[in-house]
C-alpha positions as CSV (number, residue, x, y, z in Angstrom):
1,X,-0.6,-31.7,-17.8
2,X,1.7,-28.8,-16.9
3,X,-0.2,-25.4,-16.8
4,X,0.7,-24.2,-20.3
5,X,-0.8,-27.3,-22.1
6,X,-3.9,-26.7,-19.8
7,X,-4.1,-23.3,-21.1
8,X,-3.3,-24.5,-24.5
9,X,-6.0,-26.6,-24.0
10,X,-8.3,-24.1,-22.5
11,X,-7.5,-21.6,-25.5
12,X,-8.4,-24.8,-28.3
13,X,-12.0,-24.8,-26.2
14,X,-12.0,-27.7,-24.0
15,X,-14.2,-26.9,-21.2
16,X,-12.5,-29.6,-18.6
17,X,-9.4,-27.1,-19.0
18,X,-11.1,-24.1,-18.5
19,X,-12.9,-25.5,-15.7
20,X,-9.7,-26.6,-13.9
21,X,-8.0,-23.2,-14.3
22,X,-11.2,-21.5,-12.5
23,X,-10.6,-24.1,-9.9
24,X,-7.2,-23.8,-9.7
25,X,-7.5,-19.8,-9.5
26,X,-10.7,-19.6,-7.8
27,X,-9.2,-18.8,-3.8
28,X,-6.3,-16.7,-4.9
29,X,-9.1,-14.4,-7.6
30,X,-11.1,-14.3,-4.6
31,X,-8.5,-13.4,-2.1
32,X,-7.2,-10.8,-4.3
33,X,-10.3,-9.2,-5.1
34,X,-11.5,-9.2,-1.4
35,X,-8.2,-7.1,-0.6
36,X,-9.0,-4.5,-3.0
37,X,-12.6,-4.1,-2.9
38,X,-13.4,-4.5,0.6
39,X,-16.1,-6.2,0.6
40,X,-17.6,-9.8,0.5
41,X,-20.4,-9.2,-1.9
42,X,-17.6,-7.0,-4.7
43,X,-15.0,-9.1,-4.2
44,X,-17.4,-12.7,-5.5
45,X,-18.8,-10.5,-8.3
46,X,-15.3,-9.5,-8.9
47,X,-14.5,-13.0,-8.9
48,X,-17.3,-13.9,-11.7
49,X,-16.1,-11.2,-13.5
50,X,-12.9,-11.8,-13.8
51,X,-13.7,-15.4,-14.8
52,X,-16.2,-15.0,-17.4
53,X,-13.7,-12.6,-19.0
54,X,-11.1,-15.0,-18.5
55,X,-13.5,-17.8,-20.2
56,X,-14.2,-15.0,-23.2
57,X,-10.6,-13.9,-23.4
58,X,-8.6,-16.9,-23.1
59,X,-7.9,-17.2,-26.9
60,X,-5.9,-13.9,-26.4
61,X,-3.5,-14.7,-23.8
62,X,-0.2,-14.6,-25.1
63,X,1.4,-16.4,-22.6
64,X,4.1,-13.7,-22.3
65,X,3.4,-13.5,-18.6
66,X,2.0,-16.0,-15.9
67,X,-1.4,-16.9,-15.7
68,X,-1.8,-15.7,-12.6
69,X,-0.7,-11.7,-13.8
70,X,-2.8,-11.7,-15.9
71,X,-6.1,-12.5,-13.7
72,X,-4.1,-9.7,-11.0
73,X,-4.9,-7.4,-14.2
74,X,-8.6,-8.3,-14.8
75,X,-9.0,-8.3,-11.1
76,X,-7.7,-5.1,-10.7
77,X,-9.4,-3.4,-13.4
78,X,-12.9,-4.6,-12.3
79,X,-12.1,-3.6,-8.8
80,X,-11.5,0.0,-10.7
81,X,-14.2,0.1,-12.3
82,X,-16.5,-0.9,-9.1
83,X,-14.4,1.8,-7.1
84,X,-15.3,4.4,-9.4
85,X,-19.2,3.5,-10.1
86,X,-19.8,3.4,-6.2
87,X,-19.7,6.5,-4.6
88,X,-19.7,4.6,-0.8
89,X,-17.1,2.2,0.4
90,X,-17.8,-0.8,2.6
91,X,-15.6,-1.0,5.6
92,X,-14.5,-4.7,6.0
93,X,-11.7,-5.5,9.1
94,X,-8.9,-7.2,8.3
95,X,-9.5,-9.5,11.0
96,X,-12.4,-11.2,8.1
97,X,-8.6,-11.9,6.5
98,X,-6.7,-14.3,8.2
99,X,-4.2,-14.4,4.7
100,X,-2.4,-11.2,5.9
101,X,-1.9,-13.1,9.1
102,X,1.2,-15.3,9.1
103,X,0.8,-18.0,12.1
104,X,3.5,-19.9,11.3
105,X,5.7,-17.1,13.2
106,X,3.8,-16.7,16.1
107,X,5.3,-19.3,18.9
108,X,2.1,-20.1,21.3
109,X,4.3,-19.4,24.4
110,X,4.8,-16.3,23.4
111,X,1.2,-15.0,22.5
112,X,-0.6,-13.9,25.8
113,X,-3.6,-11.7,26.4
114,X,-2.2,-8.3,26.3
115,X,-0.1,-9.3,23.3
116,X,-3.3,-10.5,21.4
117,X,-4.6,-7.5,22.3
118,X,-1.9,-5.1,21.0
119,X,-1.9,-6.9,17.7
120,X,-5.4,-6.4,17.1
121,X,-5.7,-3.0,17.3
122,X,-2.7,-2.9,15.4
123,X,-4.5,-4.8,12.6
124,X,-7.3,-2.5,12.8
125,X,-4.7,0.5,12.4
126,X,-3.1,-1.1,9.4
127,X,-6.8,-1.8,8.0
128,X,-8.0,2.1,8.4
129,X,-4.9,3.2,6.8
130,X,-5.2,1.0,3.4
131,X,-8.4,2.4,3.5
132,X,-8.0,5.5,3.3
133,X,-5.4,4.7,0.5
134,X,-6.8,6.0,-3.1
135,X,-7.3,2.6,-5.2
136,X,-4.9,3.2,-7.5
137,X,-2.3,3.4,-4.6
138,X,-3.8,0.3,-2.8
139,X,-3.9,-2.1,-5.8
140,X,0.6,-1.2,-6.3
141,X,0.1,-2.1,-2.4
142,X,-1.5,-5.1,-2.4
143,X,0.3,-6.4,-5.2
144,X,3.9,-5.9,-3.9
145,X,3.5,-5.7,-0.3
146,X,0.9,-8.4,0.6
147,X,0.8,-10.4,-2.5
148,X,4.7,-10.5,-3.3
149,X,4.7,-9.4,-6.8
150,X,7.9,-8.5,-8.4
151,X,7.7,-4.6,-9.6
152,X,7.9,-5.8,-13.0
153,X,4.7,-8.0,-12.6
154,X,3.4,-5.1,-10.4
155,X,4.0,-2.5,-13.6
156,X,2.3,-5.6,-15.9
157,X,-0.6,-5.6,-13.5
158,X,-1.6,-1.7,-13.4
159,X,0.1,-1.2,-17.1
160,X,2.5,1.3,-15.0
161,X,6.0,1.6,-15.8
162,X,8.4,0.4,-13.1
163,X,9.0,4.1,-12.0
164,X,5.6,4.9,-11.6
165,X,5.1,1.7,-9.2
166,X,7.9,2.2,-7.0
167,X,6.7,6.3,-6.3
168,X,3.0,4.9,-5.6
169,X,4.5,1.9,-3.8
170,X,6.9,5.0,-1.8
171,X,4.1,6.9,-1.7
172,X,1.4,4.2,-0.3
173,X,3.9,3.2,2.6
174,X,4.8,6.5,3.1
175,X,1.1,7.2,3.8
176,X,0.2,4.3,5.5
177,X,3.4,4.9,7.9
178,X,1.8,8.4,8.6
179,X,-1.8,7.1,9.6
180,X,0.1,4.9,12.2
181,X,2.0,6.9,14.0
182,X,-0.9,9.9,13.6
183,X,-3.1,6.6,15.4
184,X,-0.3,6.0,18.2
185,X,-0.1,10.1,18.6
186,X,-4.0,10.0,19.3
187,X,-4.4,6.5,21.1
């Protein structure tokens, strides 16, 4: 079965189907969720969250947009929710997220000590900056920059018009830009 009929199937109850889209979305929720909340322990109830609305909501999904945008948008608004009822944010190190990481371009001859080195503290730049980013800007962030979303699906997401993404996606990069170089300034 294609995804649509699993769905379909999902929607018409069958609990094999529902149970295969969990599986089938389980790591990329997860991964998502981690991203914007920070923090192992958020990110799995997140995760539950956004599934059990997913197993209560299913009926309602139009299919006008993938899957997968819609579980960005239940993600993203529990994330919200958790962001706003917490007064303290965890600090987690991007090195706990080896997604952001892409090996496949990194040549073994060519990765020595110092270089190691250098791209570690750059990580650890990058990962003070998006924190500091309000959640708002983080989530058009994450979405676009990290997890390739068109600006469309971005805008379905956050329920933002296509405007309003690209000034918080400008905005976001413009900041995170700033918190770099003010990091190579003080280094």
């Amino acid at each position: 079965m294609n995804e649509e009929e699993i769905i379909r199937e999902a929607q018409n109850g069958n609990q094999k189907a529902l149970a295969e889209l969990v599986k089938k979305y389980e790591q990329t929720v997860f991964n998502f969720a981690f991203k914007i909340c920070r923090n192992k322990e958020r990110a799995e109830h997140t995760m539950q969250e956004t599934f059990l609305s997913m197993v209560k909501n299913i009926s309602q999904f139009s299919g006008k947009s993938k899957l997968s945008t819609w579980l960005y948008t239940v993600v993203s608004n529990h994330c919200l929710m958790l962001a706003r009822s917490s007064k303290k944010y965890g600090y987690t190190s991007l090195d706990d997220d080896d997604s952001l990481i892409d090996e496949k371009n990194v040549a073994d001859w060519d990765v020595t000590p110092d270089r190691v080195t250098e791209n570690n503290e750059l990580k650890e730049m990058l990962d003070q900056a998006i924190q500091k980013l309000p959640h708002d800007y983080r989530i058009v962030f994450l979405l676009r920059d990290v997890e390739g979303l068109s600006t469309e699906e971005t805008g379905k997401v956050t329920d933002l018009s296509i405007p309003a993404v690209k000034s918080r996606l400008h905005r976001a990069r413009a900041f995170l830009r700033n918190e770099i170089n003010a990091s190579f300034s003080n280094g």
